[in-house]
C-alpha positions in Angstrom: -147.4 -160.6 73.4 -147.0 -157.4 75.2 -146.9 -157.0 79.3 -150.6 -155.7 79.8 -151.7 -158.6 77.8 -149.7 -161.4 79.7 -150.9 -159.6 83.2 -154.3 -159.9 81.6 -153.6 -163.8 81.1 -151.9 -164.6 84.7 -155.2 -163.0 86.1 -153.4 -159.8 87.6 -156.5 -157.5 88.5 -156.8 -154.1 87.7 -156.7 -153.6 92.2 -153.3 -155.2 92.3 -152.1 -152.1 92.7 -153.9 -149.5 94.9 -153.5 -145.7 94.4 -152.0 -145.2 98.4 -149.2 -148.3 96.9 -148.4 -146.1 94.0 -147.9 -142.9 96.1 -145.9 -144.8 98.1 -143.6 -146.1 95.7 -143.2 -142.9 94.2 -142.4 -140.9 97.5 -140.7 -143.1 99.5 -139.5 -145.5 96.7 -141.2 -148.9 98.3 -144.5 -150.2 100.3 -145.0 -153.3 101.8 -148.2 -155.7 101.2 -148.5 -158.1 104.3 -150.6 -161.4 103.9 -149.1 -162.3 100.4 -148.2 -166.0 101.2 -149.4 -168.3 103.5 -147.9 -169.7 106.5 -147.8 -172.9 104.6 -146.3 -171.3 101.5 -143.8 -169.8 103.8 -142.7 -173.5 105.4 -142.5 -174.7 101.8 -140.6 -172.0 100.3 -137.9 -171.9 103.6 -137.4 -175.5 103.7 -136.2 -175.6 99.8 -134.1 -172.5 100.4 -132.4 -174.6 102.9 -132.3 -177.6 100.8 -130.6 -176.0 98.2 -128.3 -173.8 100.1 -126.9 -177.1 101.6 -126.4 -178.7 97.7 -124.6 -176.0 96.9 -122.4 -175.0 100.5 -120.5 -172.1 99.8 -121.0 -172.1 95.6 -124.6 -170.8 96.3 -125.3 -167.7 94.0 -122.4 -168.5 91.8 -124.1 -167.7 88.9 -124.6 -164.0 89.9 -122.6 -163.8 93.0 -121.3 -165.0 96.1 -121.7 -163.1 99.7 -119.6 -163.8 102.4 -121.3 -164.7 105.8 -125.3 -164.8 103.4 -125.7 -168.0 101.8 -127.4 -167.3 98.4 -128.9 -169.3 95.6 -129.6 -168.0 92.2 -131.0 -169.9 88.8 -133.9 -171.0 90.9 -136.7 -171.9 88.6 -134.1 -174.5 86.9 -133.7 -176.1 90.1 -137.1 -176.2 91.6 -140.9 -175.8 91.2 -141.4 -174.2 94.5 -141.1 -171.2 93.6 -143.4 -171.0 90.8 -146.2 -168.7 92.4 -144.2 -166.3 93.2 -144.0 -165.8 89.4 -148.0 -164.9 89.7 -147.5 -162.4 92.6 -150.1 -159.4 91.4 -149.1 -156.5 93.4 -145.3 -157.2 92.6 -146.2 -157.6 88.6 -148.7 -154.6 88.6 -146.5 -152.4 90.1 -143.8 -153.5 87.8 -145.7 -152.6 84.7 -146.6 -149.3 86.7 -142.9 -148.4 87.0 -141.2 -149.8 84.3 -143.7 -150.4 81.6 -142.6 -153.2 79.3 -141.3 -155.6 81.6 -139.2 -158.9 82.1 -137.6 -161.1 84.8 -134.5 -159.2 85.6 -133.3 -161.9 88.5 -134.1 -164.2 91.6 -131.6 -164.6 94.4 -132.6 -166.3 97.9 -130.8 -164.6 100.7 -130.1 -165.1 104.3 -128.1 -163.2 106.8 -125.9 -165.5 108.9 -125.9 -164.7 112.6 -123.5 -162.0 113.2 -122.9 -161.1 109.4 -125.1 -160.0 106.7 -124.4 -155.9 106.9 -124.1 -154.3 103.6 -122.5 -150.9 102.7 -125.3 -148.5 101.2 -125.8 -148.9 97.8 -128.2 -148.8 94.8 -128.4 -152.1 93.2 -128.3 -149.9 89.6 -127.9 -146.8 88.0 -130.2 -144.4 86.4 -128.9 -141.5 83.9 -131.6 -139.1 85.0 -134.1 -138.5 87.9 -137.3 -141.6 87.1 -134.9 -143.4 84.5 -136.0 -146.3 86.3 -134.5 -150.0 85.4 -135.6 -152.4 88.2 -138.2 -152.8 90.9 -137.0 -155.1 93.5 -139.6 -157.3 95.9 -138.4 -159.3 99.2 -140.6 -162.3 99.5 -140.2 -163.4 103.6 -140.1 -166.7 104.2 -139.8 -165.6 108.1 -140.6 -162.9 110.0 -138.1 -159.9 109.3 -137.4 -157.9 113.0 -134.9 -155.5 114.1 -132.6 -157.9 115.1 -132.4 -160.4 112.3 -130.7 -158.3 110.1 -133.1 -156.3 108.4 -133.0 -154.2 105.0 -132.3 -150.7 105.9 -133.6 -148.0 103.5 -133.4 -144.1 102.9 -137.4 -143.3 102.0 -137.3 -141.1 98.7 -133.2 -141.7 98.2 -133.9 -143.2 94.3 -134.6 -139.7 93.6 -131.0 -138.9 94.2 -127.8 -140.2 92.3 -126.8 -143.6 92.3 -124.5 -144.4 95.4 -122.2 -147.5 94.7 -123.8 -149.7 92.1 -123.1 -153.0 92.1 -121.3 -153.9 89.2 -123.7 -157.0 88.2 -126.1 -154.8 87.5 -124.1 -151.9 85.7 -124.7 -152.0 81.9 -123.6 -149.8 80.1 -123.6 -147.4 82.8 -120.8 -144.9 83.3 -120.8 -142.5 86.5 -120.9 -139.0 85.8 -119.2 -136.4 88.7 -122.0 -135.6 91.2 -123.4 -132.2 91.7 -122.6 -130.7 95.2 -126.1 -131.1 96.6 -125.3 -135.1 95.6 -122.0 -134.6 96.9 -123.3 -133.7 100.1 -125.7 -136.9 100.6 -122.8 -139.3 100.2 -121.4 -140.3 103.8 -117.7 -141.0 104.4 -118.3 -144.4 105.6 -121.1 -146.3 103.4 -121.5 -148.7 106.1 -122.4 -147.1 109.4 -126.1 -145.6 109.9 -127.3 -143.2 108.0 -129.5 -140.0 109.1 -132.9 -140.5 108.4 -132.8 -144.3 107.3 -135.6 -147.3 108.3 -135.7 -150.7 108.8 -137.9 -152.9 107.3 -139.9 -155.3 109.5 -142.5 -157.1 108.8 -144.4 -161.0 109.0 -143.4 -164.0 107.3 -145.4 -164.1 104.3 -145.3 -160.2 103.5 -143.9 -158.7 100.1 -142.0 -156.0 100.5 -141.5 -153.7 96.6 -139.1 -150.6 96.2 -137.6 -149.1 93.5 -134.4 -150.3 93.0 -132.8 -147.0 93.0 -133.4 -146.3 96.8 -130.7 -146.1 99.2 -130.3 -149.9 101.0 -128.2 -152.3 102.8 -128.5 -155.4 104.9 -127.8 -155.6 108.2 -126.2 -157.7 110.6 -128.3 -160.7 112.0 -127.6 -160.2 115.9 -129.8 -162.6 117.2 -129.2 -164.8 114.9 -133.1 -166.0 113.8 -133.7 -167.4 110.6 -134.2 -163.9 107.9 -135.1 -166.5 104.5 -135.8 -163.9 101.4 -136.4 -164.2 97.6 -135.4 -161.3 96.0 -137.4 -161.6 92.9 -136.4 -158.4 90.4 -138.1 -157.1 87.6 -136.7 -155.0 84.5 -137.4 -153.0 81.5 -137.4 -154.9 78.3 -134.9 -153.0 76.8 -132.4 -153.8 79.4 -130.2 -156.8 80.0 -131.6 -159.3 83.2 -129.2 -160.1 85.8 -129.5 -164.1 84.6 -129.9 -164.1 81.1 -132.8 -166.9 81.4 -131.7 -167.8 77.8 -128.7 -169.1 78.8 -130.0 -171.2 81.9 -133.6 -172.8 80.7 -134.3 -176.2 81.2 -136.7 -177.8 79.1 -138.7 -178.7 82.5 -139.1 -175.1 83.2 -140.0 -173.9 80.0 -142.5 -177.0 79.5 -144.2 -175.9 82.9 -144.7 -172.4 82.2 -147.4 -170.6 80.6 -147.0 -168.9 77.3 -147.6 -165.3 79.8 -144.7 -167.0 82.0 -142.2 -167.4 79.2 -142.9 -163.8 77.8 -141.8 -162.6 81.1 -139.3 -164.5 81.5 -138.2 -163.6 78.1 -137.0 -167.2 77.7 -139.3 -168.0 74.4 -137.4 -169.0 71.1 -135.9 -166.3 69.1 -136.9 -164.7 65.6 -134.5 -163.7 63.0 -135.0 -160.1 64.5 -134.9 -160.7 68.4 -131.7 -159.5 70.1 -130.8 -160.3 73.4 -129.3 -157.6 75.7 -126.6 -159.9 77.9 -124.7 -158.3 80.9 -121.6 -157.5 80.4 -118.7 -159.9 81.7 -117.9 -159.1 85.1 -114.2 -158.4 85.2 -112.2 -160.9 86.6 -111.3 -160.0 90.8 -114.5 -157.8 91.0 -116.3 -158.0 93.8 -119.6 -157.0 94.9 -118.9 -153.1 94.3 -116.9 -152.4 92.5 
């Protein structure tokens, strides 16, 4: 199976993905599609967040990483079905294949800002060794309505044409910084976690999907209010590149029973061949945090 095929078999139409999307995504670095999920869906999808975050108290996202003051759950499709369609979404998928070509599941991580924490320094969440070496796209599935006060995701618009700033090392690889150029030099602040000139926030309905590039210039930030802020940040990857969660390693056999044979190819979790090689990430060193 190939990616165009297994688009063709989850029903992903050719209009997924709309020309004004794509110029958006490749000048700013993201677009938002409002109306995605119901209000229903929403409910659902928020309510099993919070389920799970309590089964797992402070352990949630161990399998990727933890975040201080943001409960997080990771592994997700071994621990639930809710969040199956989110597996289907067509603008998210098209525009994957747009960006990245061959594609797989690269991770899934539910997120939510606790009130008075959630700020992130700027960063990239990967590297790229050369201006559109792209290796994820990133979509925010919102559970609830994302405002300026709730700690929303900040963004530089057409920053993943620039260097990586402060990768996380999850999502290194075999990535090894090279010394910036003084025109790169100059775009990196002294303090990575005040505001930066020229940067948005993202706001938008419960329900929305919100799709960048994974090489823009981001951060959360602070939940002042202190209103619920419930996303899945569902990521997709090239084929050639290791996934966040090596699925491999996690599968159940009640996920791979339930999903389709398009399903499994993206989530790259069908058997092996003698020739198949599976790209892992390397092992995170031990007393690493988040970036670094």
């Amino acid at each position: 199976m190939y990616t165009k095929q297994a688009l063709r078999e989850l029903g992903v139409p050719s209009g997924s993905f709309t020309s004004a999307q794509q110029d958006a995504l490749d000048k700013q670095g993201f677009f938002v599609v409002p109306g995605v999920f119901s209000r229903e869906d929403c409910l659902r999808m928020g309510a099993e967040f919070d389920r799970l975050s309590s089964l797992e108290h402070g352990q949630g996202g161990h399998e990727v990483h933890v975040e201080p003051g943001a409960p997080r759950v990771s592994n997700i499709f071994n621990k639930t079905e809710v969040y199956d369609s989110c597996l289907n979404c067509a603008p998210l998928l098209a525009a994957a294949h747009y960006l990245l070509g061959e594609v797989k599941l690269h991770g899934a991580n539910l997120r939510e800002p606790n009130k008075g924490q959630g700020h992130q320094s700027l960063h990239t969440d990967v590297p790229k060794k050369f201006d559109d070496d792209w290796w994820v796209l990133n979509a925010l599935v919102l559970f609830d309505d994302m405002t300026l006060t709730n700690g929303p995701t900040r963004m530089i618009p057409g920053s993943h044409h620039w260097a990586p700033l402060n990768v996380a090392h999850v999502n290194m690889g075999d990535w090894v910084p090279q010394p910036l150029s003084a025109e790169d030099q100059a775009r990196v602040p002294a303090d990575l976690a005040a505001p930066y000139t020229g940067e948005i926030y993202l706001t938008a309905p419960a329900g929305s999907v919100a799709i960048m590039n994974s090489s823009v210039w981001h951060g959360g930030t602070r939940n002042t209010d202190g209103e619920r802020r419930r996303v899945l940040h569902l990521t997709y990857t090239r084929r050639d590149l290791a996934q966040q969660l090596t699925q491999r390693d996690y599968v159940t056999e009640a996920l791979y029973e339930r999903m389709s044979p398009a399903q499994r190819f993206l989530m790259d979790i069908e058997p092996l061949g003698a020739s198949d090689v599976v790209i892992r990430q390397p092992e995170k060193p031990k007393n690493a945090s988040w970036w670094n």
